[in-house]
N, C-alpha and C positions, 0 to 999 in steps of 0.2 A: 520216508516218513508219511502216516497218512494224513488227512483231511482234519481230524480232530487234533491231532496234536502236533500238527503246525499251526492250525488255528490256537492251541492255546500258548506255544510255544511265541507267538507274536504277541497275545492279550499279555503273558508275563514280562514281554520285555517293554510291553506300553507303561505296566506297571513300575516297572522298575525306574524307567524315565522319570515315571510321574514323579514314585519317590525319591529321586535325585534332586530335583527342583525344591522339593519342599525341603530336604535335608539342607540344601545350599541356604534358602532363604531363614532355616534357623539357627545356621552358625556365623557368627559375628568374631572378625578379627580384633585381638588386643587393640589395634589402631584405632579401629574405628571406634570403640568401646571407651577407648582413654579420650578420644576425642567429643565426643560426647559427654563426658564426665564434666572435660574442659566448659563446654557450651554452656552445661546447665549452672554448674557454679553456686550450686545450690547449699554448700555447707556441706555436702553430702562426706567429697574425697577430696581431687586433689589437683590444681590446675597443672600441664605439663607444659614441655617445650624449651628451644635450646637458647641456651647461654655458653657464650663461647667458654671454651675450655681453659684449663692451666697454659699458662706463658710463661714465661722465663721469668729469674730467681730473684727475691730482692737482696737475698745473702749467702754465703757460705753458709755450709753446715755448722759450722762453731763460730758463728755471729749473728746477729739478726740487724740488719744496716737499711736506712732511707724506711723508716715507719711513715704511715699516713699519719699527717697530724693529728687528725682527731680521731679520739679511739670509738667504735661501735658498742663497747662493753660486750664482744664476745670475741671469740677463735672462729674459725670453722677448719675442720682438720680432712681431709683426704688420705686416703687410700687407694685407690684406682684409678687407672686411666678410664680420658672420658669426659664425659658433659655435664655441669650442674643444671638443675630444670631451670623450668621460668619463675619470675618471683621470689630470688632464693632471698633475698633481703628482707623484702616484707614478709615473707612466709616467717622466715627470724625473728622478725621484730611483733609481730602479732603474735607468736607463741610465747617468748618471752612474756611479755605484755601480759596475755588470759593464763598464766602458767609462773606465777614469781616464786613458787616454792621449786622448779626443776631450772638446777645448776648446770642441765647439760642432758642432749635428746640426742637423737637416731628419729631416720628416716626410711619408708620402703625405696627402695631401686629398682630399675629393670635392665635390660641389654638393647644396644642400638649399634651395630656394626658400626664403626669408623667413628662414634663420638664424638671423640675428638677434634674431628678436623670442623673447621670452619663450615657451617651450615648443612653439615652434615646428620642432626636427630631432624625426623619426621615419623611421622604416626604412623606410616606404612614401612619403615624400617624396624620398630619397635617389637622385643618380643620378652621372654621370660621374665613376668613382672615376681618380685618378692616382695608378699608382703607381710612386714612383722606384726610377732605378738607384740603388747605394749609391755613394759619393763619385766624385764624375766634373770634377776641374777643366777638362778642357777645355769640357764642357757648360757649364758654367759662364761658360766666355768665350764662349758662343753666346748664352745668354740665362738668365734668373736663374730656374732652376729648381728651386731651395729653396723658391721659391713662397711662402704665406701665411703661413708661420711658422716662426721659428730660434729654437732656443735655447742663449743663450754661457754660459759661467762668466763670474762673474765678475771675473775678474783679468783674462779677455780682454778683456772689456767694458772695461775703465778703461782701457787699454792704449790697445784703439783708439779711444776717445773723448779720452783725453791726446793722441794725434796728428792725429787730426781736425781739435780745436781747436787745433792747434799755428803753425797758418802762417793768415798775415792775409789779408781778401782779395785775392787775384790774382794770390799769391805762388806761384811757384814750388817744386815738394814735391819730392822726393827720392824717392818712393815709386811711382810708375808712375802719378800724374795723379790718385790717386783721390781726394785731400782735393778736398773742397766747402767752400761758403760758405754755405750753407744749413743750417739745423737738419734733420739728418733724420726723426727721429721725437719724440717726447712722450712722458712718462711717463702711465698711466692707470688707474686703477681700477678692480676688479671684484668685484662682492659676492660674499661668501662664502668668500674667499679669506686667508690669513694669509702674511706674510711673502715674498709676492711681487711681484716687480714687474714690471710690464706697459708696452709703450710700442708705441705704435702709429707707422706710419710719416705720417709730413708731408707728403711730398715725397720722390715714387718715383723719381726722377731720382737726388736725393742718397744716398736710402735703399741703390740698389743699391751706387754708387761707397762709403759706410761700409762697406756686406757686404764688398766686395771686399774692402778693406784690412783688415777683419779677420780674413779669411781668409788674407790674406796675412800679418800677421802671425801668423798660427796655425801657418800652413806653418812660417813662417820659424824660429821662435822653440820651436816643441814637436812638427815637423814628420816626426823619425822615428819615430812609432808612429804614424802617418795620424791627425790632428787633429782631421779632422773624418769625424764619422759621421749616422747615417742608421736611424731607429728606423721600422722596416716596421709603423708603424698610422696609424689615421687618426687625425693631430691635428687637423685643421679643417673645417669646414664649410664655403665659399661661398654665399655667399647668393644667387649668380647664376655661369652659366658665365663673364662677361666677368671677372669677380675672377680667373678661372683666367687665364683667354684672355693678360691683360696681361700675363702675366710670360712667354709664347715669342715676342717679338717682339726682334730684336738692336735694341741702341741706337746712339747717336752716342758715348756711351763704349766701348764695345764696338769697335765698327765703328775707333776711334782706338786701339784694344790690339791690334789687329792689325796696323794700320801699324807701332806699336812693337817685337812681333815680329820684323818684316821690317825694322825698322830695325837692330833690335841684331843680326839675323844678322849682315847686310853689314858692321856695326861688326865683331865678331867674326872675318869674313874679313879685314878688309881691314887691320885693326891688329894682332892674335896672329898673322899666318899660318897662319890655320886652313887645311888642303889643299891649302897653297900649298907644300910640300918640293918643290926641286929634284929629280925621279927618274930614271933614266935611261929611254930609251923601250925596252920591250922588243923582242925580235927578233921578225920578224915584222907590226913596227907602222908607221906613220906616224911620222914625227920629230914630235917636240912641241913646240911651238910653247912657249918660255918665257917670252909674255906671256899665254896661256890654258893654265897647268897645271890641269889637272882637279880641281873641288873635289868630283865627282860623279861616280861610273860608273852608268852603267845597263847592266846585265847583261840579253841577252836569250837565252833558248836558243829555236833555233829550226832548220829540216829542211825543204826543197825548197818552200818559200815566199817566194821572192824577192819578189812582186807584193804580197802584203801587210807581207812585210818592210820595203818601203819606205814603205809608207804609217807603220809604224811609225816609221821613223828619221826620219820627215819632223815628225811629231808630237815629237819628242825636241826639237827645233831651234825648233819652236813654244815649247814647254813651256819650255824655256831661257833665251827672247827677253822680256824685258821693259826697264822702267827702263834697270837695269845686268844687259845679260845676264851666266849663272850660267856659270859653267867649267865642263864637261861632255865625257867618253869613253862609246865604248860598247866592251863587250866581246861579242863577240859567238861562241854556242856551236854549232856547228852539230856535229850527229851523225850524219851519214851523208846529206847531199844529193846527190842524184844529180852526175854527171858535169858534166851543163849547166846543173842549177840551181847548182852551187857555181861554175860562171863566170859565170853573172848575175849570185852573188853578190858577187862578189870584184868587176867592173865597177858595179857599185853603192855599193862600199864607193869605189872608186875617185874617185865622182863627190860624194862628200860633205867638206864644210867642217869638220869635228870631229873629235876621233880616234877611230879606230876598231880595237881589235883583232879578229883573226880565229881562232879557234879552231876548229880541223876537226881533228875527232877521231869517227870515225863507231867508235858502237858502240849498244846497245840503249837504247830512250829509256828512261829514269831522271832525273826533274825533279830531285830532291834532288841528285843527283852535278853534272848539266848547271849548276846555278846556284853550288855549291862552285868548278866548273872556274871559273865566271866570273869569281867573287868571289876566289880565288887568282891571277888577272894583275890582278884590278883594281888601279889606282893613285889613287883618292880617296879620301877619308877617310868621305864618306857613297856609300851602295850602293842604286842603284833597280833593283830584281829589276822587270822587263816581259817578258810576252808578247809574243810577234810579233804577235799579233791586238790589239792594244792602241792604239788612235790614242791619244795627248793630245792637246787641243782648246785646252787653256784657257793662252792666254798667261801664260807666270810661275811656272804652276803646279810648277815643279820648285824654283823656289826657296820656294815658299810649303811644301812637302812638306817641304825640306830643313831651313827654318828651324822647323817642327815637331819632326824630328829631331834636329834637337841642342840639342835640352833636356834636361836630365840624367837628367830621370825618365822622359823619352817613352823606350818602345821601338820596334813596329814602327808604321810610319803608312802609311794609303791612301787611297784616297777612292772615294768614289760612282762606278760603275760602271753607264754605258745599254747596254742592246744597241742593233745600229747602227741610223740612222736613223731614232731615237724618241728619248723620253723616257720608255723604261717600265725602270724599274730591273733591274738584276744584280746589282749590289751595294752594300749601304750599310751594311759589316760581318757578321761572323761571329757569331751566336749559340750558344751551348752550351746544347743541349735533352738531354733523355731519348732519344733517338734519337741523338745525334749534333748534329756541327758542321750550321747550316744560314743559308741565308743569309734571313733575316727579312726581309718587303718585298720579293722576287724575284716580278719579275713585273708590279709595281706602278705605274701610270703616276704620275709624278713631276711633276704638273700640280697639286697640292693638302696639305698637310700631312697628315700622318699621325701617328699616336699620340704625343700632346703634342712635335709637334717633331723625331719617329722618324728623318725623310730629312731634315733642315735642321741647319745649323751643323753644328759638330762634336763625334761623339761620343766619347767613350770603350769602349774594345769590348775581349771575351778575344781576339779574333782578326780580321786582314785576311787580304785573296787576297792569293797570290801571283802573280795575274797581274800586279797593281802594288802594289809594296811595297818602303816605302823603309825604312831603317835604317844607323846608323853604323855604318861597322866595326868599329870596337873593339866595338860590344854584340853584331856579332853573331859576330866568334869567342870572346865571353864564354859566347854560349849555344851556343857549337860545331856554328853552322852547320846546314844542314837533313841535319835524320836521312835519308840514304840508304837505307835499311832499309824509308821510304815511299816510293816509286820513283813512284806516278802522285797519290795522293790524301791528304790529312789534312797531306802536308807542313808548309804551309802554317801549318795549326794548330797542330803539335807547335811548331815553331819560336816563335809565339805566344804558346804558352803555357810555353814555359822564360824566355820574357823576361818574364812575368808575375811567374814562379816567383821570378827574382831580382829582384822590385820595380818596375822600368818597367813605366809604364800604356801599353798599343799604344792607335793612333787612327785612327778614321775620316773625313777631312774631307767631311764631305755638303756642303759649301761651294762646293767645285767638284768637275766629272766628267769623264770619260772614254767613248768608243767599248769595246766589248769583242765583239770578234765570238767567242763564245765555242769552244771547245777545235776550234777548225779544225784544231790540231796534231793529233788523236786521236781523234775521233767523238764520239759522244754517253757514255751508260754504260748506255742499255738493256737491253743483251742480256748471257742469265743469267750470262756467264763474267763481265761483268765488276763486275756483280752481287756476284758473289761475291768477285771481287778488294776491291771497296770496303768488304763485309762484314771480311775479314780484315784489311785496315788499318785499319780503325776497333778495330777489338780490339786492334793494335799501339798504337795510340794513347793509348789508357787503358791499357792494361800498360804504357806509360813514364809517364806520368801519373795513374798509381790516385787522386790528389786529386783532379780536375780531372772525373769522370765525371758529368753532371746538375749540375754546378754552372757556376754565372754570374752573377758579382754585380752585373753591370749589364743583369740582366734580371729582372723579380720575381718570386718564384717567386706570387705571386697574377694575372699575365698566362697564357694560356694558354701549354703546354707539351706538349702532345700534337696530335701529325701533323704535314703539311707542308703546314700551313696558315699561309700565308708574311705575312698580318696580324699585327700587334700587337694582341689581344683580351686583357678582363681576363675572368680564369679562372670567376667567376661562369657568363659565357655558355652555357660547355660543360660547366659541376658538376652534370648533370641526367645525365650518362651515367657510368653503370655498368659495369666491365669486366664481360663474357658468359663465366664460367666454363665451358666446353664438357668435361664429364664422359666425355661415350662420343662417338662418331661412327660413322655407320652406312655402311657398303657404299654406292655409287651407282654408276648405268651412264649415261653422258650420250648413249646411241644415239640418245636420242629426241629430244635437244635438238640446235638449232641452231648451228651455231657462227658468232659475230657478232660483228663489231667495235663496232658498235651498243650492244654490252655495254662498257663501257669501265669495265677492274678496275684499280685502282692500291693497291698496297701498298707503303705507307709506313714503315712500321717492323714489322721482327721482331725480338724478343729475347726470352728470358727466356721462351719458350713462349707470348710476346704477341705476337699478330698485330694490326695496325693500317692500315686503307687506308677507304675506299672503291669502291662499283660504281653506276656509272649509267648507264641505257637512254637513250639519246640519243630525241630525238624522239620521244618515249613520254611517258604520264601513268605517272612512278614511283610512284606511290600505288598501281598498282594489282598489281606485284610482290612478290613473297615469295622472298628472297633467300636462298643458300645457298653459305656458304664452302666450295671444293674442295680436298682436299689430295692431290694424285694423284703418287701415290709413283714415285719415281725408280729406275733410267731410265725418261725416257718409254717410253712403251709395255709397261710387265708389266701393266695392266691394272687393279690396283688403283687406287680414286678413292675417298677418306672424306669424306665431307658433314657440316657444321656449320650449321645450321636458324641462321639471322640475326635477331637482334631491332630492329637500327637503330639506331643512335647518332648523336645531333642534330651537323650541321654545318654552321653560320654560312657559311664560307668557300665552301661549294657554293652556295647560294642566295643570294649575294655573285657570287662569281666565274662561276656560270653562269644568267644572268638568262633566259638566253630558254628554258631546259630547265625540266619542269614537275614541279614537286613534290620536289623533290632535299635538301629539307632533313636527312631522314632516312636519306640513303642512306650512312652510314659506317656502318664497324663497327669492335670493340674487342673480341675474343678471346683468352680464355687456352685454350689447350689444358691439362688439364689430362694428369699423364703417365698412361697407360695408356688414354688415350682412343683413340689408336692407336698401333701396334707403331712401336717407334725407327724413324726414317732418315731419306732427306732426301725432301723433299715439296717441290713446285711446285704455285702456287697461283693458286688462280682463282675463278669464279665460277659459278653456275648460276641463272638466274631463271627464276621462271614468273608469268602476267600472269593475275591470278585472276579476271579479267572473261572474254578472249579464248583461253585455255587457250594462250598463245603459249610455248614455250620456247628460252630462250637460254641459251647458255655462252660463255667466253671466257676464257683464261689472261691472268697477270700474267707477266710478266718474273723474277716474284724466288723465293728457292725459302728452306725452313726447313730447319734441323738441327736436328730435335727429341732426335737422339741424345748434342748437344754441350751441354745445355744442362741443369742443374738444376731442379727444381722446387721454385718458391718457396711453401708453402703460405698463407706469412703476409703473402701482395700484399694491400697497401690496395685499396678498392672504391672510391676516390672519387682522384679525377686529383690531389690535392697535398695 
């Protein structure tokens, strides 16, 4: 080996140290994390720590014998072996307390080897925390994710244990199947404890089918202030992941609630005349057929795509076909197809067995106006807004979407979205971050579970796409339709989030999926124009919705929430980083750097004078770079370029998402400018590296640009991400 490259050969491995050091010091364990949580006690989460475990029984399974005299006015019910946290009494009696409309809560959990035993949780034992969304019934018909412990009042308690025991065995219930014959839990005792009572579960089978009907009677019976709630601490411990593990798997009750579902639509269809009005067919249309009046339109807008248009109609007639096929139109919007693609289309529409309206109206594409046109000739009672790029795949599925739909409290429903010819996700709902709407798990091969159950069953979500999204009519000229005012982006969500506003929960079915070859109608959104388009509707967005900005109650705010790090991670992971207040910034001339795609800059969020992305040197040991955010003031070319000296911000999702690139753990950043660091305007941004072993330099612009002149300076930003 010669002189030089063992000299550099040593300089890379001083680097790599270095980088070690700084890697350690910005990964922080669950322990110490929760422990700290404990200290601050701020209102924020959630105090921890152990309370001795379950002890032996006050009764047989078929008696409940030696009650504390006086009763707490609640239960608290277990499923797991294991430890309940610290506080669990007052934590009780204070939620009760600020919370008298909820008859009965769930709490997050995590896992602590040995739990159980006598002083056995400590914060360096502690790992796999779960933390829930707040009340999500349809999760709930996916798999019982209340998990190890509920706690009812007790008037619900007697209610549903009066009905439980009500019907003999084998008897037939009125109640949707969920009475058992089984005891399901016991009553039990725990030292230390006054006036509570404890019952562990017996028999997880029966255990769930009791939750249910208590729930349901929750619903039923004290159901308009949302019954049931969701106390963001840790009330248990696990003594083992499998204690967690058993409660995401759907059952054989379960899996028979759904048949139920899909029964009572059809009931519902076929005895009220749900979508069955006689209509006249409008001009323009096919005669209608009045043995298949339309209990369903699907609205597609779509523009000189005949060739995927049909793969879409073709998929509608799948989606339709089951059992008892579903009654189904399509309205179809086209804005301006050429000459010959609108006579493809029109002999396409020709050659199909369904009804089909045709809308040709060429004018500027506007998503919101194109799915109003649709949804104004529609003639069914429920409305599937699709994409032309949009196969269905999955036999049935439009009635299994519909009979979601018309439940009185569901608003908007979608489901799981592949891009084509995989299995690697697009969509399995909308998230609401600090940035913005995003879709969580984009990108994600759908071969394995993801955060407790993340892409399976069905969740509860603020928001689905509008590439496929179903809802009844009536809800949705209640929320008047999609704001036109968003002409390409956030549509979608605004719409979403007014059906939130007045009460319906929207849904996501991760249960079954869809093709999505995504915005073939329109490009990608790279380039800086439209950039900036998606900047300004997202501002539109939160100005009709000032509630709804950084909030999502079916996301914790203890899961990560910064970047477009499209995992479910709990926020512990990334609490090591710091936003990098950037005081001044100096002059730079990039003559002498490179300019390389090699460098790959992504900026992820700007607001508020925070800049957020990541830059990685492809095929490079990044360890051995010293990075430098660019803000080179617009128009391109006047010459000025201000530099922001980079310190590195730890990201998981990099050294996840790119295994075979070296060292990349470090490579985000999190900058505030602060203001007069440089003069107002708008700034496009990028990157500058230099490779401290090889003296190699690179640059490389991002796509996205800042309005440092539009924006406030916040002096009083938290230093720590939640």
């Amino acid at each position: 080996m010669g002189i030089k490259n063992l000299v550099k050969q040593v300089l890379t491995e001083k680097e790599n140290a270095r980088y070690g050091r700084l890697l350690a010091k910005k990964k922080i364990t669950y322990g110490a994390w929760a422990a700290g949580q404990e200290r601050a006690n701020d209102g924020g989460l959630w105090p921890v720590g152990h309370v001795e475990g379950i002890q032996g029984a006050y009764g047989a399974k078929d008696g409940i014998k030696n009650r504390p005299e006086e009763d707490s006015g609640y239960r608290i019910l277990c499923a797991s072996r294991g430890a309940f946290g610290a506080d669990l009494q007052s934590c009780i009696r204070d939620y009760f307390a600020a919370h008298p409309e909820v008859m009965l809560f769930y709490g997050d959990e995590d896992v602590c080897d040995g739990a159980g035993e006598k002083g056995a949780v400590s914060y360096e034992k502690r790992r796999l925390p779960w933390f829930k969304p707040e009340w999500s019934p349809d999760l709930l018909e996916s798999f019982f994710y209340f998990g190890s412990v509920t706690i009812i009042r007790t008037e619900l308690f007697e209610k549903t244990e009066a009905l439980w025991g009500g019907a003999a065995p084998g008897e037939k219930s009125t109640d949707g199947g969920c009475r058992g014959n089984g005891q399901p839990f016991c009553l039990v005792e725990r030292e230390g404890t006054e006036a509570l009572l404890f019952y562990q579960a017996a028999n997880l089978a029966d255990y769930e089918k009791w939750m249910h009907l208590c729930v349901k009677l929750a619903v039923d019976q004290y159901g308009k202030e949302n019954p049931v709630g969701h106390l963001r601490r840790i009330l248990f411990h696990c003594d083992s992941p499998g204690e967690q593990e058993k409660f995401l798997h759907s059952t054989a009750f379960l899996e028979e609630g759904r048949k139920v579902l899909l029964r009572e639509f059809r009931n519902l269809v076929n005895h009220s005349g749900y979508g069955a009005e006689d209509r006249e067919a409008a001009s323009g249309t096919k005669a209608l057929d009045k043995e298949r009046r339309p209990r369903v339109s699907v609205v597609i807008p779509s523009r000189d795509h005949p060739d995927i248009l049909e793969r879409c109609l073709k998929g509608c007639e799948v989606a339709a076909d089951w059992e008892e096929p579903l009654s189904f139109e399509v309205v179809l919007v086209d804005n301006g197809s050429s000459g010959e693609n609108k006579k493809r289309t029109e002999a396409l529409i020709e050659k199909t067995d369904f009804q089909v309206t045709y809308l040709y109206q060429p004018q500027g594409f506007n998503f919101s106006r194109l799915c109003n046109l649709g949804a104004a000739r529609a003639k069914g009672d429920i409305l599937l807004f699709l994409n032309d790029d949009v196969e269905l795949v999955s036999p049935g599925c439009m009635e299994y979407l519909a009979a979601l739909a018309a439940r009185p409290n569901t608003g908007a429903v979608g489901m799981k979205l592949y891009y084509p010819d995989s299995c690697r996700i697009q969509h399995a709902g909308i998230t609401n971050l600090p940035m913005g709407p995003v879709h969580k798990l984009q990108f994600m091969e759908d071969g394995c579970s993801y955060y407790y159950g993340a892409n399976r069953g069905r969740h509860n979500v603020l928001a689905v796409t509008a590439a496929c999204l179903m809802v009844e009519k009536e809800k949705y000229l209640k929320a008047g339709g999609f704001a036109e005012e968003l002409e390409v982006a956030f549509n979608d969500v605004d719409f979403c989030f007014r059906l939130h506003e007045l009460g319906y929960r929207n849904v996501c079915a991760n249960d079954i999926y869809a093709y999505h070859y995504e915005s073939l109608s329109r490009g990608n959104d790279e380039a800086p124009e439209k950039q900036e388009r998606l900047r300004q509707e997202r501002s539109r967005l939160y100005h009709r919705h000032p509630g709804m900005e950084n909030k999502d109650p079916y996301y914790s705010p203890c899961l990560n929430r910064e970047g477009l790090d499209t995992g479910i991670r709990p926020a512990y992971l990334t609490a090591g980083n710091l936003v990098q207040k950037a005081g001044e910034a100096s002059l730079i001339s990039t003559e002498t750097y490179r300019q390389d795609p090699c460098l790959m800059v992504r900026v992820e969020d700007c607001r508020d004078r925070v800049i957020l992305g990541y830059g990685v040197i492809l095929g490079d040991n990044n360890a051995s770079y010293e990075r430098t955010l660019l803000l080179g003031r617009e128009p391109e070319g006047s010459g000025e370029i201000y530099a922001v000296r980079l310190s590195g911000q730890y990201r998981p999702d990099l050294e996840e998402n790119m295994p075979d690139q070296e060292n990349v753990a470090l490579c985000g950043f999190w900058v505030e400018v602060k203001k007069g660091a440089v003069p107002e305007g708008k700034y496009r941004l990028g990157m500058a590296a230099r490779n401290r072993v090889t003296g190699l330099k690179l640059v490389n612009w991002s796509s996205r640009c800042v309005h440092l002149e539009d924006i406030k300076q916040d002096e009083e930003r938290e230093s720590v991400r939640f």
